[in-house]
Biopython code that builds the backbone (N, CA, C, O; Angstrom):
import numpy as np
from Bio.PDB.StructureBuilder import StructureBuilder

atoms = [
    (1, "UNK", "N", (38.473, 175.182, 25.784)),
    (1, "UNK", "CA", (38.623, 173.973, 26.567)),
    (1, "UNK", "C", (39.768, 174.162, 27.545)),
    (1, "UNK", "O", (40.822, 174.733, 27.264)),
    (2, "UNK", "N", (39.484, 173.664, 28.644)),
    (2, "UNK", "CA", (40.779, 173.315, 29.523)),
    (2, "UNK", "C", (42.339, 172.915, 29.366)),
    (2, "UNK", "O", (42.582, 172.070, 28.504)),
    (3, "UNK", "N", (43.069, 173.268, 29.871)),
    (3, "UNK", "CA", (44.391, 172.332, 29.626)),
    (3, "UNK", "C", (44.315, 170.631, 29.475)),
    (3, "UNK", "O", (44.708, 169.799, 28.658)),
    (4, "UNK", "N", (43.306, 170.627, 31.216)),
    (4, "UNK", "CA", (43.105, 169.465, 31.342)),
    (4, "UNK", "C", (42.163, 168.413, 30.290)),
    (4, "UNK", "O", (42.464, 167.260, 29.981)),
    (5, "UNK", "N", (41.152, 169.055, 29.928)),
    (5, "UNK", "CA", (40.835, 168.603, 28.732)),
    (5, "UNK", "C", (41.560, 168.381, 27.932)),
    (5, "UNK", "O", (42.169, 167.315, 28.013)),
    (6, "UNK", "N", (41.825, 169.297, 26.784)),
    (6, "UNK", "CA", (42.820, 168.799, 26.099)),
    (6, "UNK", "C", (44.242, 168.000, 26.255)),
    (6, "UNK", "O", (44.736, 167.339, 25.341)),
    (7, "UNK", "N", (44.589, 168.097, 27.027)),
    (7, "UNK", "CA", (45.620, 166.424, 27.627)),
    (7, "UNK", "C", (44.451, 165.516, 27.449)),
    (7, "UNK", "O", (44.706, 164.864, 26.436)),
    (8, "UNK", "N", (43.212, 165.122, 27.963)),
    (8, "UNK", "CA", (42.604, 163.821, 27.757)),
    (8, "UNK", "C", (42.319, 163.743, 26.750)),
    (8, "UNK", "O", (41.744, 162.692, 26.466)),
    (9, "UNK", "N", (42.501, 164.620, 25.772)),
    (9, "UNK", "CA", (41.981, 164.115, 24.277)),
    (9, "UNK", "C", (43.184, 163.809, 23.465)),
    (9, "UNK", "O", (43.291, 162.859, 22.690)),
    (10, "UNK", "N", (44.341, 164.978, 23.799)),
    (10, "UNK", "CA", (45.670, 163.993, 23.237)),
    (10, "UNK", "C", (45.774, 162.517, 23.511)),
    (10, "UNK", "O", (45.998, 161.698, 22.620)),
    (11, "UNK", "N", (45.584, 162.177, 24.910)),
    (11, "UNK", "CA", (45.657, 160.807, 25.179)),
    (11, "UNK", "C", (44.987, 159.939, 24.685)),
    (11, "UNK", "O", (45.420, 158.836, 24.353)),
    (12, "UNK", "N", (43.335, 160.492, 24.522)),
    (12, "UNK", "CA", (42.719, 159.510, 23.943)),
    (12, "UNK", "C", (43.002, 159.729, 22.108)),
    (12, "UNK", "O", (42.611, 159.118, 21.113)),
    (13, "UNK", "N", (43.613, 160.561, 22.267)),
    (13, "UNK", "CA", (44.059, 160.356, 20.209)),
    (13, "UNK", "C", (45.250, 159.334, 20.011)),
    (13, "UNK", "O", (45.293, 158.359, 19.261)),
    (14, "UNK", "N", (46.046, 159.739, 20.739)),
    (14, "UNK", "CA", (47.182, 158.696, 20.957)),
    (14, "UNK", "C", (46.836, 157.131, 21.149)),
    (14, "UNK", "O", (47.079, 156.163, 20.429)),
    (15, "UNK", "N", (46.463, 157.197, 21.855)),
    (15, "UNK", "CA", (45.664, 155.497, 22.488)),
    (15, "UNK", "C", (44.506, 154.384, 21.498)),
    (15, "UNK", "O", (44.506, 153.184, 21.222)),
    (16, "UNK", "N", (43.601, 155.556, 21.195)),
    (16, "UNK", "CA", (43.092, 154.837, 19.663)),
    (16, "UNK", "C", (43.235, 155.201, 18.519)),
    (16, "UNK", "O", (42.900, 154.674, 17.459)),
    (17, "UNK", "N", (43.886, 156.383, 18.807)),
    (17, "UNK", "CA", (44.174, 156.982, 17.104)),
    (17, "UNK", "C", (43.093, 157.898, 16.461)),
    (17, "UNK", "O", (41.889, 157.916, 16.718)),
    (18, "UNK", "N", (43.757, 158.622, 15.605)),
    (18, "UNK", "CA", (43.028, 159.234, 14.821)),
    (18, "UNK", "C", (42.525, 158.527, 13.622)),
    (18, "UNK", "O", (43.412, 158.813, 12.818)),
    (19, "UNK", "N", (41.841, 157.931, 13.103)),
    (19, "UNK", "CA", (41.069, 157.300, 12.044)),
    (19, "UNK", "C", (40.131, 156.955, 12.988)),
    (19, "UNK", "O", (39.043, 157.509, 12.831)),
    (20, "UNK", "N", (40.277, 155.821, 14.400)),
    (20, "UNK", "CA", (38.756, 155.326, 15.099)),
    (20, "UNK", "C", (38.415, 156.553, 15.321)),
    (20, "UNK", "O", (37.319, 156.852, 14.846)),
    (21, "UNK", "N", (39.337, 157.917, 16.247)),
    (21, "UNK", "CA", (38.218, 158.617, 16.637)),
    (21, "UNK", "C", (37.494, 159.791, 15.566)),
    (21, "UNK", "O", (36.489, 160.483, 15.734)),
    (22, "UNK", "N", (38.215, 159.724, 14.690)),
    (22, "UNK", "CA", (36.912, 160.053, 13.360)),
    (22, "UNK", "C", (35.346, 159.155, 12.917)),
    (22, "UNK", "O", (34.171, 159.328, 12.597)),
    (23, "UNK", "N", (36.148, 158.354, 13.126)),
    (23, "UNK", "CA", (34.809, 157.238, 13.207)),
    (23, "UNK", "C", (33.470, 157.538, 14.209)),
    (23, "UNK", "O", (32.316, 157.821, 13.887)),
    (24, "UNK", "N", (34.234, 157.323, 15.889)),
    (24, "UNK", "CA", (33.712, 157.899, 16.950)),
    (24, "UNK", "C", (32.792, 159.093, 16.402)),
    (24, "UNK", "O", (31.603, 158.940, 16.122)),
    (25, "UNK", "N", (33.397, 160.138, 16.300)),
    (25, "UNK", "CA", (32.791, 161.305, 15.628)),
    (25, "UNK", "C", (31.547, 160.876, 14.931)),
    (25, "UNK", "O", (30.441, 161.191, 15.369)),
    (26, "UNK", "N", (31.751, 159.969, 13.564)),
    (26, "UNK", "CA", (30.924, 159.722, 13.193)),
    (26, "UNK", "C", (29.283, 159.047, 13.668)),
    (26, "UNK", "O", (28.177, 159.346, 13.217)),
    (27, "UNK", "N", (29.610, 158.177, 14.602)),
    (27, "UNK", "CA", (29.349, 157.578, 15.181)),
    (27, "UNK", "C", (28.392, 157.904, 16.130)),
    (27, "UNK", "O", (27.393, 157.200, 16.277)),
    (28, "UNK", "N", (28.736, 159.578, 17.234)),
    (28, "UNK", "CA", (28.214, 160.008, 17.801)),
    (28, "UNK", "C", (26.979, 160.772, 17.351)),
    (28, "UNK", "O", (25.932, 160.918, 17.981)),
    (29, "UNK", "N", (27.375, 161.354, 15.830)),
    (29, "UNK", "CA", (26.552, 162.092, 15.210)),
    (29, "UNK", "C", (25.619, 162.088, 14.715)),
    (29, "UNK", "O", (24.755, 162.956, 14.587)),
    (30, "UNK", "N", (25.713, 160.927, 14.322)),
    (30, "UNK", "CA", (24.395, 159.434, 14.075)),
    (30, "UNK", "C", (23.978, 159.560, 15.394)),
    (30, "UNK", "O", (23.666, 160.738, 15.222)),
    (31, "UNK", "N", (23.751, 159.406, 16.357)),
    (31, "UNK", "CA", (23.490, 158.679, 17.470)),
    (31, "UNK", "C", (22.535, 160.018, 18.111)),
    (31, "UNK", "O", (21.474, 159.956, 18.732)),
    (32, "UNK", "N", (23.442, 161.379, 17.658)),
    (32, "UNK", "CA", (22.771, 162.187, 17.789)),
    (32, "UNK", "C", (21.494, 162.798, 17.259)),
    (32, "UNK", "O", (20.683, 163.514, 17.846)),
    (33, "UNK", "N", (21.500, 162.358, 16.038)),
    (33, "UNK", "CA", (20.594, 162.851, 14.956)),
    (33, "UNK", "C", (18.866, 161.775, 15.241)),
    (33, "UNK", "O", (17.662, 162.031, 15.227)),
    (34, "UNK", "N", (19.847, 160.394, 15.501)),
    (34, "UNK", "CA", (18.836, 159.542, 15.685)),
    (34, "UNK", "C", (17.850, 160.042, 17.125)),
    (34, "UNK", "O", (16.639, 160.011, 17.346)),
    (35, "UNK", "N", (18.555, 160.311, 17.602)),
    (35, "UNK", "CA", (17.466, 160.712, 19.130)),
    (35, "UNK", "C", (16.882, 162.141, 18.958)),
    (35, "UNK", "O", (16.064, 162.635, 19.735)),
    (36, "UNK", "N", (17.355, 162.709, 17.934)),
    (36, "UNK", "CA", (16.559, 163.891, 17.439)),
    (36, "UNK", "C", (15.196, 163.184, 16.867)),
    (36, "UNK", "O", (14.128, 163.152, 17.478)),
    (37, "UNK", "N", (15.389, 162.748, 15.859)),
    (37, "UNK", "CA", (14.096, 161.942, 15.432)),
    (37, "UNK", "C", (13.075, 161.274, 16.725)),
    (37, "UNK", "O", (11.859, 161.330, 16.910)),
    (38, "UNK", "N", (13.954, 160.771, 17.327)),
    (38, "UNK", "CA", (13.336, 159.515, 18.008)),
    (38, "UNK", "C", (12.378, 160.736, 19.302)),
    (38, "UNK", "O", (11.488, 160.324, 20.047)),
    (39, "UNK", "N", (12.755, 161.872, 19.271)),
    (39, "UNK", "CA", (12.486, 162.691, 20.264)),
    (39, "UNK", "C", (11.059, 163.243, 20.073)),
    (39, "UNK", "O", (10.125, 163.282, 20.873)),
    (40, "UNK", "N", (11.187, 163.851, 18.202)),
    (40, "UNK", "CA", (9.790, 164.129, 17.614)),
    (40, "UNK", "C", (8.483, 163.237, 17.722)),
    (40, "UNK", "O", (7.337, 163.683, 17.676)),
    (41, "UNK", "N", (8.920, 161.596, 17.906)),
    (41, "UNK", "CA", (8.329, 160.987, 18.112)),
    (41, "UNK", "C", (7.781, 160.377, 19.756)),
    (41, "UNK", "O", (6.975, 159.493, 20.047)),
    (42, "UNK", "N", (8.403, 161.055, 20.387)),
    (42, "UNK", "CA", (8.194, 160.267, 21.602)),
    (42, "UNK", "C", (8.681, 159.362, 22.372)),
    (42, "UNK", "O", (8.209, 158.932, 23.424)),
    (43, "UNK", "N", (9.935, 158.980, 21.671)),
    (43, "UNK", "CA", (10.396, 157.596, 21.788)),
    (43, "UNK", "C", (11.312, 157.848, 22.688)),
    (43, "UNK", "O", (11.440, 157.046, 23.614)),
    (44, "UNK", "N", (11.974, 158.767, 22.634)),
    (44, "UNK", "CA", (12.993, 159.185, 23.947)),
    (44, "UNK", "C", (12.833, 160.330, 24.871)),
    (44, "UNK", "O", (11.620, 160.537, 24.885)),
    (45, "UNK", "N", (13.261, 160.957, 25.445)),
    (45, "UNK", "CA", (13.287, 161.796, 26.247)),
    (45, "UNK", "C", (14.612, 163.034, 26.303)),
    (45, "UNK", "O", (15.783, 162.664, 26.219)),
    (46, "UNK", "N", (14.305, 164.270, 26.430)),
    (46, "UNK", "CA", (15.265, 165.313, 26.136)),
    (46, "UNK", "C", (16.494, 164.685, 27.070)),
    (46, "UNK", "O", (17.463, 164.913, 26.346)),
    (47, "UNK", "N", (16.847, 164.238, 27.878)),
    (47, "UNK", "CA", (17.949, 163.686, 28.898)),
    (47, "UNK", "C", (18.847, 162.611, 27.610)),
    (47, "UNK", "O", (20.072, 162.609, 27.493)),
    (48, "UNK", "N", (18.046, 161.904, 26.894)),
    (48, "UNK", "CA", (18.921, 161.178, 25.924)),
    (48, "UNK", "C", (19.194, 162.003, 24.625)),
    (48, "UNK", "O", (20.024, 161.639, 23.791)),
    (49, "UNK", "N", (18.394, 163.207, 24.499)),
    (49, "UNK", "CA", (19.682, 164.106, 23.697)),
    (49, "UNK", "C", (20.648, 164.955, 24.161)),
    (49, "UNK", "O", (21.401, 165.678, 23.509)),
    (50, "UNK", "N", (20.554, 164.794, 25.449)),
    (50, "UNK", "CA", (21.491, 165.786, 26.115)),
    (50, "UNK", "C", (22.867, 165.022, 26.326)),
    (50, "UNK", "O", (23.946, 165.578, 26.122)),
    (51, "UNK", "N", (22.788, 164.140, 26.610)),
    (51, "UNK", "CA", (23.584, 163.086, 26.747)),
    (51, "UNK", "C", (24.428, 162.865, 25.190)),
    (51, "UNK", "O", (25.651, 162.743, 25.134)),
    (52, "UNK", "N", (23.759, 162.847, 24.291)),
    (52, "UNK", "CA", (24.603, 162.638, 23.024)),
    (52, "UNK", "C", (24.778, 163.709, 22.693)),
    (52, "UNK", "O", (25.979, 163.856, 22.464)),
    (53, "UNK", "N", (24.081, 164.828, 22.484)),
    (53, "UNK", "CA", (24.623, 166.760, 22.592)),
    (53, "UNK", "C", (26.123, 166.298, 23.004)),
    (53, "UNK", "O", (27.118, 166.314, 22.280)),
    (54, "UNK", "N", (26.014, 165.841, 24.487)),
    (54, "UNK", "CA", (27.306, 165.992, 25.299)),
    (54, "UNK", "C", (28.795, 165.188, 24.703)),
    (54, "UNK", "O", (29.936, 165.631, 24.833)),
    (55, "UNK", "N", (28.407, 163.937, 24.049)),
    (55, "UNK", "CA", (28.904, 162.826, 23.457)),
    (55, "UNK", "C", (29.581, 163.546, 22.041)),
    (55, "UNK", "O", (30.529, 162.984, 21.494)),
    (56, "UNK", "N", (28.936, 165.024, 21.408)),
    (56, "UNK", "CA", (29.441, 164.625, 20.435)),
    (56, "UNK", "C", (29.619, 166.212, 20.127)),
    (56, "UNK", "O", (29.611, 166.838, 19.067)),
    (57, "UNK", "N", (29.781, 166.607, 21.471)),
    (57, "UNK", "CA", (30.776, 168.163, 21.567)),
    (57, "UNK", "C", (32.466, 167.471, 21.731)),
    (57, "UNK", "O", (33.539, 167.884, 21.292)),
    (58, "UNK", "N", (32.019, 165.916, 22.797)),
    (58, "UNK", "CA", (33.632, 165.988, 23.229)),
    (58, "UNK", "C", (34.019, 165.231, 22.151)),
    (58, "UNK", "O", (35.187, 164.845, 22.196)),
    (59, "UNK", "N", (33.201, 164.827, 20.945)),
    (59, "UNK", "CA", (34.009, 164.628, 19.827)),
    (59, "UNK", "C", (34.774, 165.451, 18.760)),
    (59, "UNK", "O", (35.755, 165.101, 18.103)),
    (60, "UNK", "N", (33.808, 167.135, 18.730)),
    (60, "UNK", "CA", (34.547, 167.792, 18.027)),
    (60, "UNK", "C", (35.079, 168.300, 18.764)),
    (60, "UNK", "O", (35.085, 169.304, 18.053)),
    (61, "UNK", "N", (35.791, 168.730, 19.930)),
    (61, "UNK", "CA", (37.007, 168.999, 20.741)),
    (61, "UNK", "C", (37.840, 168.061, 20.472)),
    (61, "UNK", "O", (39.011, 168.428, 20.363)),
    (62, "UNK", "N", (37.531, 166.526, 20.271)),
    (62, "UNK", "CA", (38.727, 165.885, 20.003)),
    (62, "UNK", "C", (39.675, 166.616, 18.570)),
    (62, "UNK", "O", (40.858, 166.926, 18.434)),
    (63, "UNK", "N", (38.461, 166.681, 17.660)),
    (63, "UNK", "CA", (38.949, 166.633, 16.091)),
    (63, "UNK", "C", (39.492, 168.329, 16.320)),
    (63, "UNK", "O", (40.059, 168.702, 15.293)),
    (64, "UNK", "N", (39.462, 169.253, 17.233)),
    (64, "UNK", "CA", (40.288, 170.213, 17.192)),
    (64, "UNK", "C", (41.437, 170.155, 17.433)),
    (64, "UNK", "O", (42.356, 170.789, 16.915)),
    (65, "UNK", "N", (41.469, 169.246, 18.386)),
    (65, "UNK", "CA", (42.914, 169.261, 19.141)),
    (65, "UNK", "C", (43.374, 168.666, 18.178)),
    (65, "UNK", "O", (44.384, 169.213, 17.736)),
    (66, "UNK", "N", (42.963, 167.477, 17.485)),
    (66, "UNK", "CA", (43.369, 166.416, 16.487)),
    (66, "UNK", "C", (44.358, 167.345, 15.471)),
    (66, "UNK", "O", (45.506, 167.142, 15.074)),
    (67, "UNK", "N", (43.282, 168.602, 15.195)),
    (67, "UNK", "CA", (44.103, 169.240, 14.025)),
    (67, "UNK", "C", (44.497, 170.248, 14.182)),
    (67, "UNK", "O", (44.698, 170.947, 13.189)),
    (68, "UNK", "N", (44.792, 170.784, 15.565)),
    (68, "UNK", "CA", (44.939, 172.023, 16.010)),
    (68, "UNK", "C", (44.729, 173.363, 15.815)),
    (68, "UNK", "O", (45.330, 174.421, 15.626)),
    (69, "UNK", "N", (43.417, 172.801, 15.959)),
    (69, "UNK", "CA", (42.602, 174.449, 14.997)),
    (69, "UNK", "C", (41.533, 174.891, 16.155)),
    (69, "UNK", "O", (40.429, 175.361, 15.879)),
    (70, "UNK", "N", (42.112, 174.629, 17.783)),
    (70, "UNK", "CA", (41.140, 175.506, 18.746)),
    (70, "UNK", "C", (40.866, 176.802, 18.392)),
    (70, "UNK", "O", (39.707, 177.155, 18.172)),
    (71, "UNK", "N", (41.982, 177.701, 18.296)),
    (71, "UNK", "CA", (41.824, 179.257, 18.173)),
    (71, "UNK", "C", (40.885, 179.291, 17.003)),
    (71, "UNK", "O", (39.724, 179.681, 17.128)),
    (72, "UNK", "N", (41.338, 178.924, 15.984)),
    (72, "UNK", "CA", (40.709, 178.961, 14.745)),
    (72, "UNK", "C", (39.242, 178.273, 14.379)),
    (72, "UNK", "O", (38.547, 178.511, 13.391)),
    (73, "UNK", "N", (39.022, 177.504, 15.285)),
    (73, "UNK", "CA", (37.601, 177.428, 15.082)),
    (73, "UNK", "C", (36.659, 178.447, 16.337)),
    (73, "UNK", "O", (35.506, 178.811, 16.109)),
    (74, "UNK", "N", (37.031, 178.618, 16.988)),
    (74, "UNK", "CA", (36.579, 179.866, 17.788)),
    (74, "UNK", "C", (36.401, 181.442, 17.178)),
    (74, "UNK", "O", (35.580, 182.327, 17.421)),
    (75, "UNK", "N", (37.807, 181.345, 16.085)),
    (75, "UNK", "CA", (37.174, 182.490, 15.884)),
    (75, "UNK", "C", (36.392, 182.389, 14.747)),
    (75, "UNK", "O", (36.109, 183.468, 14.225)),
    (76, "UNK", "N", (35.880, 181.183, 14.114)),
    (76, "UNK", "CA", (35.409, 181.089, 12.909)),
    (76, "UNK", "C", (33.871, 180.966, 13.860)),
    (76, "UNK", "O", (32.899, 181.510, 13.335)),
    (77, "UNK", "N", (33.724, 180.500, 14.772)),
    (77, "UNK", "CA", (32.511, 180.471, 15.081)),
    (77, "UNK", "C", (31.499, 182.070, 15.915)),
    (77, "UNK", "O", (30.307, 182.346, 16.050)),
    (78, "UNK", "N", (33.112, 182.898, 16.366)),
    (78, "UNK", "CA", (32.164, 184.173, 16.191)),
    (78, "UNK", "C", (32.043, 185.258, 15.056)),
    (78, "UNK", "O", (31.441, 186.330, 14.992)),
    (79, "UNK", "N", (32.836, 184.572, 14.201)),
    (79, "UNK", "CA", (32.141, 185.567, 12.979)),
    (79, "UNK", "C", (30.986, 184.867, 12.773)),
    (79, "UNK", "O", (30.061, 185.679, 12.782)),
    (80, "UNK", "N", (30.482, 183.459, 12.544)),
    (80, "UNK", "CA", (29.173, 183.266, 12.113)),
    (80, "UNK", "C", (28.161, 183.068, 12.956)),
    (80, "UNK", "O", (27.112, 182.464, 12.728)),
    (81, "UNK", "N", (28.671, 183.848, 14.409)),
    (81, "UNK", "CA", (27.880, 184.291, 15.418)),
    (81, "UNK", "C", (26.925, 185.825, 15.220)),
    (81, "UNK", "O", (25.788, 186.218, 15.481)),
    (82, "UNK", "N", (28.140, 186.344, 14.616)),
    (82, "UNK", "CA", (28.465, 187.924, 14.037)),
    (82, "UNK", "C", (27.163, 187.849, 13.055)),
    (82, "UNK", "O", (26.180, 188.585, 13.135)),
    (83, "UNK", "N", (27.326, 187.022, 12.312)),
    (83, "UNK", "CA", (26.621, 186.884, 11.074)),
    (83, "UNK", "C", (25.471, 186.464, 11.069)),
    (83, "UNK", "O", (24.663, 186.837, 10.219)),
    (84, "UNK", "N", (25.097, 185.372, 12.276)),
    (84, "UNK", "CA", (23.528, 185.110, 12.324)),
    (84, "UNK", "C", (23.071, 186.487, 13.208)),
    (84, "UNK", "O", (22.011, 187.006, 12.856)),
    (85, "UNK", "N", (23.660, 186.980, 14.105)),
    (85, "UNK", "CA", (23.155, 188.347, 14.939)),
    (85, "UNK", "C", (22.691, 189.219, 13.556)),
    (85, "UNK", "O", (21.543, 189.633, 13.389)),
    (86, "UNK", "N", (23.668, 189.392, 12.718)),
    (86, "UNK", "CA", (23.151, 190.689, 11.598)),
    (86, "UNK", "C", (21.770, 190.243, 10.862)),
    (86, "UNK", "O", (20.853, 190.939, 10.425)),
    (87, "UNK", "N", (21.999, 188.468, 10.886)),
    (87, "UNK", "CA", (20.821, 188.391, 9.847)),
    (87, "UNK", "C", (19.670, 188.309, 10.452)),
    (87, "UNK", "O", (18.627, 188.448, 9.814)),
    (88, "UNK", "N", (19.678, 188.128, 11.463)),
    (88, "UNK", "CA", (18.348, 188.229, 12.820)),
    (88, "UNK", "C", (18.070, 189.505, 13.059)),
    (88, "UNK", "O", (16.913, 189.918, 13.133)),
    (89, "UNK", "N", (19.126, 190.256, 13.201)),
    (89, "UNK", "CA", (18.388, 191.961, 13.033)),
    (89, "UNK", "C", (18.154, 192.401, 11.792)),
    (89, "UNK", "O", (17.659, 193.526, 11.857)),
    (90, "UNK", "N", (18.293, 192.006, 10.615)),
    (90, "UNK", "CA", (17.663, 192.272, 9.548)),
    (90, "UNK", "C", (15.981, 191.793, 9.235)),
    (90, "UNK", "O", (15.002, 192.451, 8.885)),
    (91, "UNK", "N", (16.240, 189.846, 9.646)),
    (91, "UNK", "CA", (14.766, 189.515, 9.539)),
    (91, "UNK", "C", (14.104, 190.506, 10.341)),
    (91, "UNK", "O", (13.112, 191.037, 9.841)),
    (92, "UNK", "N", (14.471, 190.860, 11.509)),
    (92, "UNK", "CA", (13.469, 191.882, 12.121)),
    (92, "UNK", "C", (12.914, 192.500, 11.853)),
    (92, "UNK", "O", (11.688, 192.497, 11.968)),
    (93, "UNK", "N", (13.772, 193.508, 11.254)),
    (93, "UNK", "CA", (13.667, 194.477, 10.709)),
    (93, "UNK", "C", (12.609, 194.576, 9.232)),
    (93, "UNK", "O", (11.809, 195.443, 8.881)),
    (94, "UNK", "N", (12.970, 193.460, 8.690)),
    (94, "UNK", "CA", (11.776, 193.005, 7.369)),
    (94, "UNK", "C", (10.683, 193.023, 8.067)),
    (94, "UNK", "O", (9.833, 193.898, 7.898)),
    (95, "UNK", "N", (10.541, 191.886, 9.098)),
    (95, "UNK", "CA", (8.911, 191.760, 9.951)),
    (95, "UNK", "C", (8.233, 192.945, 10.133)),
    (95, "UNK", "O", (7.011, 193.091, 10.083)),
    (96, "UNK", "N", (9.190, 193.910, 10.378)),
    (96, "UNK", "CA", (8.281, 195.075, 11.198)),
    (96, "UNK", "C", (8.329, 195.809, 9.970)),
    (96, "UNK", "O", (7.600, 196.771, 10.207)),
    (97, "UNK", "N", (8.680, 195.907, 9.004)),
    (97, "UNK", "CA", (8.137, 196.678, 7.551)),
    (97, "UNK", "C", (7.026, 196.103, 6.818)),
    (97, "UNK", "O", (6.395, 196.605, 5.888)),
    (98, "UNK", "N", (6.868, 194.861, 7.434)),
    (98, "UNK", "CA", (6.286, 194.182, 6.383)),
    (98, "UNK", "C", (4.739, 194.800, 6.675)),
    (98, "UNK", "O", (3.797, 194.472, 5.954)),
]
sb = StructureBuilder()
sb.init_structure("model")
sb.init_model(0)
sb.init_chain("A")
sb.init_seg("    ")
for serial, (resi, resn, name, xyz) in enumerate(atoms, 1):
    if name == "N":
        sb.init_residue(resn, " ", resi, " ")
    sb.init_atom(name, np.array(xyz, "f"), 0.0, 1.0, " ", f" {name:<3s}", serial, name[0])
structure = sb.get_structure()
């Protein structure tokens, strides 16, 4: 994330706090999940999951900064980048033995 980003999320942690914007979090994730459903069905359109996709990345950027674990969730997310790559060249590798 940006500098500038992260200043707007200090601010907005500061301003409502950390407990609402856990909530928020919560909140978004629901919101997200629901237009997943609502998508299988027809009921919405990929633009209204993109929109909460978007809603509820800048929530877990908040909860990094919140707990200051940028580096550390970056690098936790390319080891299990690392780790779905190995297990995807393994399924492969099964397929084509099989």
């Amino acid at each position: 994330m940006t500098k500038e980003e992260r200043d707007l999320y200090e601010k907005v942690l500061s301003k409502w706090g950390v407990l609402d914007q856990t909530f928020m979090l919560i909140e978004e994730t629901s919101e997200l999940l629901n237009a997943i459903c609502k998508l299988r069905r027809n009921r919405v359109n990929i633009d209204d999951v993109v929109t909460e996709i978007a809603d509820v990345k800048i929530m877990l950027e908040q909860m990094e900064v919140m707990f200051d674990v940028e580096s550390d969730v970056e690098e936790e997310k390319q080891r299990k980048l690392n780790r779905l790559k190995a297990r995807l060249e393994q399924k492969n590798y099964e397929t084509v033995q099989s």
